[in-house]
C-alpha positions as CSV (number, residue, x, y, z in Angstrom):
1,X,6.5,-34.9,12.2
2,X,8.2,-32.2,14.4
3,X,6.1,-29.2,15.0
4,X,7.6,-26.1,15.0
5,X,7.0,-25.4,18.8
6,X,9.2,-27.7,19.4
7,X,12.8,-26.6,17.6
8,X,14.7,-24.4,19.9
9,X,14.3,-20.7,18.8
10,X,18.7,-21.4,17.5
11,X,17.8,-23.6,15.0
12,X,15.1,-20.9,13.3
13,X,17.8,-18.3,13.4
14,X,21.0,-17.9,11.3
15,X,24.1,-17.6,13.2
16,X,25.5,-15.2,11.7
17,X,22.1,-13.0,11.8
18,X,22.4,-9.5,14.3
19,X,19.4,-9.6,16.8
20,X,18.8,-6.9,19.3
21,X,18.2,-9.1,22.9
22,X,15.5,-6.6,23.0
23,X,13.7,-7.6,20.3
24,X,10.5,-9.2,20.8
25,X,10.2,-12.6,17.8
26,X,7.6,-15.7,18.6
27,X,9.5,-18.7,18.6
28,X,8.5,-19.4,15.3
29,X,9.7,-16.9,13.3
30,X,12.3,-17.9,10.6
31,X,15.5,-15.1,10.4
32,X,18.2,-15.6,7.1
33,X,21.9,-15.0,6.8
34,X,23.1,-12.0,7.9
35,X,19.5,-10.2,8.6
36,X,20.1,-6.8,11.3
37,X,16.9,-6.8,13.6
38,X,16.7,-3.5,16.0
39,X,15.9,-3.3,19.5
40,X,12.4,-2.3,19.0
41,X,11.0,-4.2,16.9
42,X,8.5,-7.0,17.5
43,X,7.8,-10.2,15.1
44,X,4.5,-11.9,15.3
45,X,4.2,-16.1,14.7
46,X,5.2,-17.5,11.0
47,X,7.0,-14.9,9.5
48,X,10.0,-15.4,7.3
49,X,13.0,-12.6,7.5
50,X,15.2,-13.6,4.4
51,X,19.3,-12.8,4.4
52,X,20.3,-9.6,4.5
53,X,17.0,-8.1,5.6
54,X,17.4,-5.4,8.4
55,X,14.5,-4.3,10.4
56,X,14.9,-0.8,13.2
57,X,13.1,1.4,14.6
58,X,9.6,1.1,16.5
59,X,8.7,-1.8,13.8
60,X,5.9,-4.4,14.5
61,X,5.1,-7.0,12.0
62,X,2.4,-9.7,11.7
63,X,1.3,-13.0,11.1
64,X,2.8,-15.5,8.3
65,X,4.7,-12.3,6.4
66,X,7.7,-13.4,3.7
67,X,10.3,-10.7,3.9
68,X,12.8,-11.8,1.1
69,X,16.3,-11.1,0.6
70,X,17.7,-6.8,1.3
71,X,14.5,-5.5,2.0
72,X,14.9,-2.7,4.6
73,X,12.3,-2.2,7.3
74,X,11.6,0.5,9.7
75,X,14.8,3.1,9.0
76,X,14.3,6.6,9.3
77,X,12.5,8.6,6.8
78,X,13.9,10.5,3.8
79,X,12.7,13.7,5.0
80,X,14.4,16.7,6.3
81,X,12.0,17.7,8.8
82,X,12.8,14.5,10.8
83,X,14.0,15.2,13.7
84,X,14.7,11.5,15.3
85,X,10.8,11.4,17.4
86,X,9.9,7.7,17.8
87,X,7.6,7.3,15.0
88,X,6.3,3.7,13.8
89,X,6.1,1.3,10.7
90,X,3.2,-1.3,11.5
91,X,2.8,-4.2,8.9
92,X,-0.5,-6.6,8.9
93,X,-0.4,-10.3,8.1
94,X,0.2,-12.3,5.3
95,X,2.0,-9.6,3.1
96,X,4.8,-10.3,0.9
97,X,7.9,-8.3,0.6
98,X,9.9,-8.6,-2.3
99,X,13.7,-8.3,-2.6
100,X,15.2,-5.0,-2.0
101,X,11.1,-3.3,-1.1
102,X,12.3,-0.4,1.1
103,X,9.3,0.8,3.8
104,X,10.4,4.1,5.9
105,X,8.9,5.1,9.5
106,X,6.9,8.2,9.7
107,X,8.1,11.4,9.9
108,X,6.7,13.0,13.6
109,X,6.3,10.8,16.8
110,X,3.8,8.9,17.4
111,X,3.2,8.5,13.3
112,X,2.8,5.4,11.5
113,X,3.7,4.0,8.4
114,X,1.2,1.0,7.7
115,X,1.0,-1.6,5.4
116,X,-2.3,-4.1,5.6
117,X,-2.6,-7.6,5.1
118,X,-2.1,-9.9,1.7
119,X,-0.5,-7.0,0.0
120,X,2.6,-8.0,-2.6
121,X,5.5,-5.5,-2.8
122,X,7.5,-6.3,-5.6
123,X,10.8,-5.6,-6.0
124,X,12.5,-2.4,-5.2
125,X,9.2,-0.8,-4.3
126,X,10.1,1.8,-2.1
127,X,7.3,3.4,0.7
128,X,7.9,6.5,2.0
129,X,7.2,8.0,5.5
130,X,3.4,8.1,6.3
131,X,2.1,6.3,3.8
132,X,-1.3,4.1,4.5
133,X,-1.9,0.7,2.2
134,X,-4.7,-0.9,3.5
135,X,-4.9,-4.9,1.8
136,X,-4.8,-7.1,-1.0
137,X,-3.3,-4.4,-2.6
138,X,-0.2,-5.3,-5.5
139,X,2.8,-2.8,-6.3
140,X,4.6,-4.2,-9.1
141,X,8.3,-3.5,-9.7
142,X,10.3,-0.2,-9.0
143,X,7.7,2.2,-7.5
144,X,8.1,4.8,-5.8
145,X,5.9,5.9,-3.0
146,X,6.1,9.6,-1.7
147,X,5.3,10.6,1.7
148,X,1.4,10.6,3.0
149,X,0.3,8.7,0.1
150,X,-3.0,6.6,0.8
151,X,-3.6,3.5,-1.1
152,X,-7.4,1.9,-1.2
153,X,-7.9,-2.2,-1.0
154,X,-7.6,-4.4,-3.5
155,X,-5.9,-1.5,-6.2
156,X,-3.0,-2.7,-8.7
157,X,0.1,-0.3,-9.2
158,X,2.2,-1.4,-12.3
159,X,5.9,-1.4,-12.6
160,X,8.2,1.8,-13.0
161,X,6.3,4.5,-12.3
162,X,6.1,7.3,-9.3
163,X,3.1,8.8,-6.8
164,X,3.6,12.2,-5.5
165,X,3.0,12.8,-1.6
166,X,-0.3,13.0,-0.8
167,X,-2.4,11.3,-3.7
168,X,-5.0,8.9,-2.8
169,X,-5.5,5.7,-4.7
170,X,-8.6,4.0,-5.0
171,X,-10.1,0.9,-4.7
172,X,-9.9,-1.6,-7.1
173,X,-8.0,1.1,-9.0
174,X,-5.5,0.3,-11.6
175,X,-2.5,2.0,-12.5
176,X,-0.8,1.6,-16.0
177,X,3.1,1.0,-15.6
178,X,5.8,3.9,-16.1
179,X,2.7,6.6,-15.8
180,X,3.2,9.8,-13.3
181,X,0.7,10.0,-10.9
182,X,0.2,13.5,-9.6
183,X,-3.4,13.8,-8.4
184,X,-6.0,11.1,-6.8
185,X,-7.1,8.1,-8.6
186,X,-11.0,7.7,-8.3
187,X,-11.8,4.2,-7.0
188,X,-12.8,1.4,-9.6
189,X,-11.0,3.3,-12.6
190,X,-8.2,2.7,-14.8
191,X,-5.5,5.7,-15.2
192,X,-2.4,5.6,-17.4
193,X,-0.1,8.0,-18.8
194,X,2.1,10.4,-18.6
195,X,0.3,12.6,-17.6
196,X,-1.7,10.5,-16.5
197,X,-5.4,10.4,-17.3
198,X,-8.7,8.0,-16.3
199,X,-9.3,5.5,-19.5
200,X,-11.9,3.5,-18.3
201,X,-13.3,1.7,-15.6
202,X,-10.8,-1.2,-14.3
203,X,-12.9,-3.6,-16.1
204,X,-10.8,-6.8,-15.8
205,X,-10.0,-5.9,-11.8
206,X,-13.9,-5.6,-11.3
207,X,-14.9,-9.0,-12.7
208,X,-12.1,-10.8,-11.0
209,X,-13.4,-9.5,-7.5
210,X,-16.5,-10.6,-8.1
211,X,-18.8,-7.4,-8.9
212,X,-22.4,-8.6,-9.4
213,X,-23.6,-7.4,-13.2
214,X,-25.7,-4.8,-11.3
215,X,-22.8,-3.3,-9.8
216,X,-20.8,-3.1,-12.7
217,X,-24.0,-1.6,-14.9
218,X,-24.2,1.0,-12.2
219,X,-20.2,2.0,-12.2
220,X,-20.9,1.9,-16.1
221,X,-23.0,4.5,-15.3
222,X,-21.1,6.5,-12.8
223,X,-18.3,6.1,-15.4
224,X,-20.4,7.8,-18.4
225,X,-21.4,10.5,-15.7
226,X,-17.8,11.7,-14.8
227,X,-15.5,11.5,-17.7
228,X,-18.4,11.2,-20.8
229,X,-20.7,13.6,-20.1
230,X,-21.3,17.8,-20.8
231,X,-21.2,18.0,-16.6
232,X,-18.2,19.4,-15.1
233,X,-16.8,17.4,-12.7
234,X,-18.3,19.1,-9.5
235,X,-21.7,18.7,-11.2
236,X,-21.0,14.9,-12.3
237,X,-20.6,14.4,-8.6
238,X,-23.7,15.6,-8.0
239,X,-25.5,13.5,-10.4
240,X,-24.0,10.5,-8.6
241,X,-26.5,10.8,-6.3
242,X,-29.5,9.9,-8.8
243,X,-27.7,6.7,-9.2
244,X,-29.3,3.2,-7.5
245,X,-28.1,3.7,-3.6
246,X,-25.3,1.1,-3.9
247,X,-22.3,0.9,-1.1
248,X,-19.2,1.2,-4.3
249,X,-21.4,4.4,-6.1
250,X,-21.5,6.0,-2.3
251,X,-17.7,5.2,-1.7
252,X,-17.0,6.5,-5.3
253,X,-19.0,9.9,-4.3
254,X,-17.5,10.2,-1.2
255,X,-14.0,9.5,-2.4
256,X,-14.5,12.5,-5.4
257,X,-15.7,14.9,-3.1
258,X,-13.0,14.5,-0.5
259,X,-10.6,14.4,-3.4
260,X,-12.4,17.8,-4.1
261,X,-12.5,19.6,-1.1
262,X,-10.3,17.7,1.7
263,X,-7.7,19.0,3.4
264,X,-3.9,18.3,1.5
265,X,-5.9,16.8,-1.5
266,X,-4.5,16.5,-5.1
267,X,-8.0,17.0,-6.7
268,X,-8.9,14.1,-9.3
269,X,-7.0,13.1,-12.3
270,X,-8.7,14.0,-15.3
271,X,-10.1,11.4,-18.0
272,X,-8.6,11.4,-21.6
């Protein structure tokens, strides 16, 4: 068996693929037919840039990513107040790109777009300037992603369907295909529709990560409080608090009242 250490860096790299000698890619990395890599941009160990792929701009990438064929990586945002600063995209490890998946640097310098670690990106998913997904997050098919949009571990965006700038996705959230989402999406719930409003609790997301039956009686709980109760919503967030002192009914609480009163917040999305 031939490790990889030992195959010059030519035979890894397509010939006819257009590398900056600036560039900075670990020996191991894998580059397709035809791929366009910028001067700044650095490649960490195991990651595979399919054909046609082009990468620019102030761009680092992980650890063991698949980019596949025409996804485009690091080009300037779609924003007229851009004025060329030398903003960022940083990508974790382990994330999968899918075909066509478009990811833009930020808009001011010094800014970063960032995507986590063992996220999927279907597609022609296409991430604006600023946004934040943190990991194990999937975006299924055609999505779009405005600017400054924050996206919570382990939440599931379906097919078809767009975010506007500045709404904050929860964890574990789930997000019905071809629905608008205009406003935040509390952690742990599922929102569909256009327009969009909270259903239920992501039921089928919560068992498959694992939630103990205590946790999930409590969301239960926390669920009946905010979208089945006489409270208003400012008051059902209150009444979180009388709830059993677990870590997901404190990041719930947290999340509704930044949602509520943060700075560039969309306020919540309402249930049916």
């Amino acid at each position: 068996m031939i490790s990889t250490d030992d195959i010059p860096l030519s035979t890894l790299i397509h010939p006819t693929a257009v590398i900056h000698p600036k560039a900075e890619l670990d020996s191991t990395v894998r580059v397709g037919p035809y791929a366009v890599i910028g001067e700044k941009v650095k490649i960490a160990a195991d990651t595979e840039i399919g054909a046609h792929v082009v990468i620019d701009g102030n761009t680092e990438i992980g650890v063991g990513n698949q980019i596949f064929p025409s996804a485009a990586i690091g080009l300037p945002p779609q924003d007229l107040k851009y004025k060329g600063g030398d903003s960022m995209v940083k990508i974790g490890d382990y994330n999968q790109i899918r075909e066509f998946v478009t990811i833009n640097r930020a808009t001011e310098e010094g800014h970063v777009t960032q995507i986590g670690s063992q996220n999927l990106l279907m597609a022609y998913v296409h991430v604006a300037h600023d946004c934040i997904i943190e990991d194990g997050v999937v975006i299924a098919n055609g999505v779009a992603l405005a600017g400054h949009i924050h996206i919570e571990s382990k939440a599931f965006i379906g097919g078809v369907l767009g975010v506007h700038q500045f709404v904050h996705i929860g964890r574990m959230a789930m997000l019905g295909g071809m629905s608008r989402i205009d406003r935040d999406v509390p952690p742990f719930m599922l929102v569909e529709g256009n327009p969009s409003r909270v259903r239920s609790l992501n039921l089928v997301g919560l068992k498959r990560a694992g939630l103990s039956d205590d946790e999930m009686n409590i969301l239960k709980k926390a669920f009946r409080l905010l979208y089945r109760s006489d409270y208003s919503m400012s008051e059902a967030i209150e009444q979180l608090s009388l709830l059993p002192d677990h870590e997901s009914i404190q990041h719930l609480r947290q999340f509704l009242h930044l949602s509520t009163t943060g700075d560039k917040r969309r306020g919540i999305i309402p249930g049916k």
